[in-house]
N, C-alpha and C positions, 0 to 999 in steps of 0.2 A: 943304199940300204945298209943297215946296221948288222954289224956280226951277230947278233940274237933272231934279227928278222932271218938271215940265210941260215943258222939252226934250227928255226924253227921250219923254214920250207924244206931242208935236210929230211927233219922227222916225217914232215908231213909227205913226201916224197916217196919216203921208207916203208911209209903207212901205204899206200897209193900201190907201190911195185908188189908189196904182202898181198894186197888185195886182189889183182891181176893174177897173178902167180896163184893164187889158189883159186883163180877161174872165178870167182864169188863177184865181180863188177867187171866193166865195160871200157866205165869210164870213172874219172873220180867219185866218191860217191859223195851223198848229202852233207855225211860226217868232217870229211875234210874239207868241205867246201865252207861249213861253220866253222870250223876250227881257225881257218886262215882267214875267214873275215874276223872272226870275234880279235885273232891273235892282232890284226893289223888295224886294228878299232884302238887295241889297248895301248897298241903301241905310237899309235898317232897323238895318242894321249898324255904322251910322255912317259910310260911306265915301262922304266929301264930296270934288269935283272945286275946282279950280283956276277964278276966276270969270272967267279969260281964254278958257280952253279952248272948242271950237265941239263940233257935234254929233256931227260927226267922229272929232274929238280924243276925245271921250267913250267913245263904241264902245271906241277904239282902249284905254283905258285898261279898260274892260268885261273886255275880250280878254286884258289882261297878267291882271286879278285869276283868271281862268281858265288863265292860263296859256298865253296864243294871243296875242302880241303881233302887231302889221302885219298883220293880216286884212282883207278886203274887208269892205263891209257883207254879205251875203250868205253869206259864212263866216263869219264872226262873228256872225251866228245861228244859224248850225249847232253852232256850239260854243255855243251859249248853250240850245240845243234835245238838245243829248247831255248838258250838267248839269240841265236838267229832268229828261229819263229817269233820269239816273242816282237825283236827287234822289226821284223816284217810288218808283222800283227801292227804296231806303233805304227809304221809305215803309210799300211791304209789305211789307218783311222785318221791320219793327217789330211791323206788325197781325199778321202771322204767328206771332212768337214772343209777342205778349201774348195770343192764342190759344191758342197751344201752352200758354203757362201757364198760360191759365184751364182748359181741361180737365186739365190733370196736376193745379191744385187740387182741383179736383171730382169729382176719381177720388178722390184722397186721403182727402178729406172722409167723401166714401161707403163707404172702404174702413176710415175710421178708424169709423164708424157701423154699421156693417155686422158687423164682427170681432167685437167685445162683444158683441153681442150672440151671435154662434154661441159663444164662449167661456163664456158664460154659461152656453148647454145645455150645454155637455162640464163645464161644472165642478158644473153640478146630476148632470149620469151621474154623475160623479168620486162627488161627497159620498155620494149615495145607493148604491153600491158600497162604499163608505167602511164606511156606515155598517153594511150587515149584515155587511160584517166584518168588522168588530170585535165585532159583535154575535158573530158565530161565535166569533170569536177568544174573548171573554170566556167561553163556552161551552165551549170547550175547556181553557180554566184551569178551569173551576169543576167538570171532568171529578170526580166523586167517588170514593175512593178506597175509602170501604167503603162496605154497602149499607144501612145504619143509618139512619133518618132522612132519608133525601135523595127531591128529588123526581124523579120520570121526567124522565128526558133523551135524547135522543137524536143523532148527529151522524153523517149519513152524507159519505163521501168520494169522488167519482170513484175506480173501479179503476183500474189501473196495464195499461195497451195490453200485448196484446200484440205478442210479438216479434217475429213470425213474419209482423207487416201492418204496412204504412206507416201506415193509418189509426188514429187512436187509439180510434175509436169505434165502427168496425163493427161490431169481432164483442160490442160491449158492451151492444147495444140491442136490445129487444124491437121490433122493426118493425113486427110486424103492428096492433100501437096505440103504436108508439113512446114505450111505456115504458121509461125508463132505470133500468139496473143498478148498484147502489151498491156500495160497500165497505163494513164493516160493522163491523168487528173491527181491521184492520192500521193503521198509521202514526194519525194525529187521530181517527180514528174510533171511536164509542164506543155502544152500546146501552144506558145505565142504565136499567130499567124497563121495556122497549119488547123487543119482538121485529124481526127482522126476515125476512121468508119470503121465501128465493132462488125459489121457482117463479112467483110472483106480482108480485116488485120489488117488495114492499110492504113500508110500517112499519105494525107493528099497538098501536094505542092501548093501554096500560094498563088505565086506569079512564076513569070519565065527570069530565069538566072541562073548562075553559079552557084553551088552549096556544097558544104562540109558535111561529109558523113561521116560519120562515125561508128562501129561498133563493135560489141562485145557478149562472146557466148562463152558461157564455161559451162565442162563440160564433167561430169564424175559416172561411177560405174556403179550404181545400184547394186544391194545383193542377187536381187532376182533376174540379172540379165544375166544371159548367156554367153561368154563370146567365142566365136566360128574359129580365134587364134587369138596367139600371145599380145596384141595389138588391135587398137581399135580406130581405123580412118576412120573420119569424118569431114563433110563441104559446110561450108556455112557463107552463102549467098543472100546479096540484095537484088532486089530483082525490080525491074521499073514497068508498069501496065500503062501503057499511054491510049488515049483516043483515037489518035493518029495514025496508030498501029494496029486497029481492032482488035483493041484489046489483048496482046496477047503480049506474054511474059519475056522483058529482054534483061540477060543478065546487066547489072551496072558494075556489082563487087562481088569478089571470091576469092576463099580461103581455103587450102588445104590444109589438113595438117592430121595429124594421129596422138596418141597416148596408150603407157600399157593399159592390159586387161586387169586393171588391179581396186580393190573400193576404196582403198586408201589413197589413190591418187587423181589427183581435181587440176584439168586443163582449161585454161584461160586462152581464148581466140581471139584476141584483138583486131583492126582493120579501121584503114582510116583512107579519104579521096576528097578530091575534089571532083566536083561533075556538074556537066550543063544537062537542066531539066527545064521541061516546059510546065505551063501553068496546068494544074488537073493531073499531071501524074502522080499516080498513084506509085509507093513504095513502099514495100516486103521485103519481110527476113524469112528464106526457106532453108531448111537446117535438115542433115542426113541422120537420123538415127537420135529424133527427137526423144526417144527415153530418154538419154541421157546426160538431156538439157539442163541445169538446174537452175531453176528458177524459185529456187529459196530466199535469195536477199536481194534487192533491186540494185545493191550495187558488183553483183558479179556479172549481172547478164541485163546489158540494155541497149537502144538505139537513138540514133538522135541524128537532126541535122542542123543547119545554120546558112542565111543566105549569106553570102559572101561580098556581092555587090551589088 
């Protein structure tokens, strides 16, 4: 320590015992505690005094570097006690904003770890949509044009709303087991091999084999629905009625899956199988919460099958 820094603990010392001595502190007060930090700021800073200068002269020189020349000793801690605060004040406004940065990193972080991964599931939706159809699509080219050798095929379409309801789907579903109604004959649609019985909404099998099913329900939220939560499940099932079975309904395919409660947002349910059917069965699409079928364009929501061998 430099002979100006032990004059200046000297004064500050003197100042400290005055204090005591008149009973007025405890312990140092604020005064001197600014004083000897500013004095040891200045000094770390290189700002060397004149070796004639008294304790006085010092202060008074303290004071100009602050900007408060000719001050008392007394004021000239005060002014040496508002560059503390201030110095403080600078202090947390730094820990403040390297805060503020570390959480605006650690959102980011999170946000950049978080995203991939839900982009991830929409882009396995994406593919799996993708891919039956194309699968349909290829289906529809491979439509045959005479009845010579080809195998059973079949490609049903959503019907075309009608005009007379807002709804695309009401008047087009069986409610009482919300079986849906196909199109069968008009625009992409095609029956090669296959029947299709409007009393029943069924495709009825050929012969006995193996076949490719295929299908696709998409799904949106009407303004006028209601929904129970933020979220809307839904099943979307093929179901097989055979002879053999008296008649009665055996799942073949099923879909879980959900979407928010929102009308701006349209879910696509893909599903694809292979399966052994016998000749005469019959197969149905039964769908949960047929409101919200749309059966607007036949290419978001259709069914279809293919014999395989």
């Amino acid at each position: 320590m430099c002979r100006w820094c032990l004059k200046i603990e000297l004064l500050l010392n003197a100042h400290i015992n005055r204090a005591c001595k008149n009973g007025v502190y405890r312990k140092p007060c604020e005064y001197c505690c600014a004083f000897l930090f500013t004095w040891r700021s200045l000094h770390s800073r290189g700002t060397m005094l004149p070796t004639s200068v008294s304790e006085s002269s010092a202060l008074q020189l303290e004071a100009m570097e602050l900007g408060a020349p000719h001050l008392e000793e007394n004021q000239l801690l005060q002014v040496l006690l508002k560059h503390c605060r201030k110095t403080r004040r600078h202090e947390c406004l730094s820990r403040f904003a390297m805060g503020v940065l570390l959480v605006v990193t650690l959102g980011i972080f999170c946000f950049v770890r978080i995203i991939p991964q839900d982009n991830y599931s929409i882009r396995k939706d994406v593919e799996s949509t993708e891919y039956v159809s194309e699968y349909a699509a290829a289906a529809r080219q491979a439509e045959p044009r005479t009845m010579k050798d080809e195998k059973p095929r079949a490609h049903l379409t959503s019907p075309s709303p009608p005009e007379s309801t807002s709804s695309p789907c009401a008047e087009k579903l069986n409610h009482s087991r919300n079986i849906l109604k196909w199109e069968a004959h008009e625009g992409d649609a095609y029956t090669h091999g296959f029947k299709y019985e409007e009393r029943d909404r069924a495709l009825i099998v050929p012969q006995d084999g193996f076949y490719s099913l295929y299908l696709q329900i998409t799904y949106r939220k009407p303004q006028s629905f209601s929904c129970k939560s933020n979220t809307i499940h839904f099943i979307v099932e093929v179901v097989k009625r055979s002879d053999s079975y008296s008649n009665q309904d055996t799942e073949v395919m099923t879909t879980h899956d959900w979407m928010p409660c929102d009308p701006k947002y349209r879910k696509s349910v893909p599903s694809y199988g292979v399966y052994q059917l016998n000749k005469k069965d019959k197969l149905m699409v039964r769908v949960s919460e047929p409101d919200l079928v749309d059966l607007s364009n036949e290419r978001l929501t259709y069914f279809g099958a293919l014999l395989t061998n």
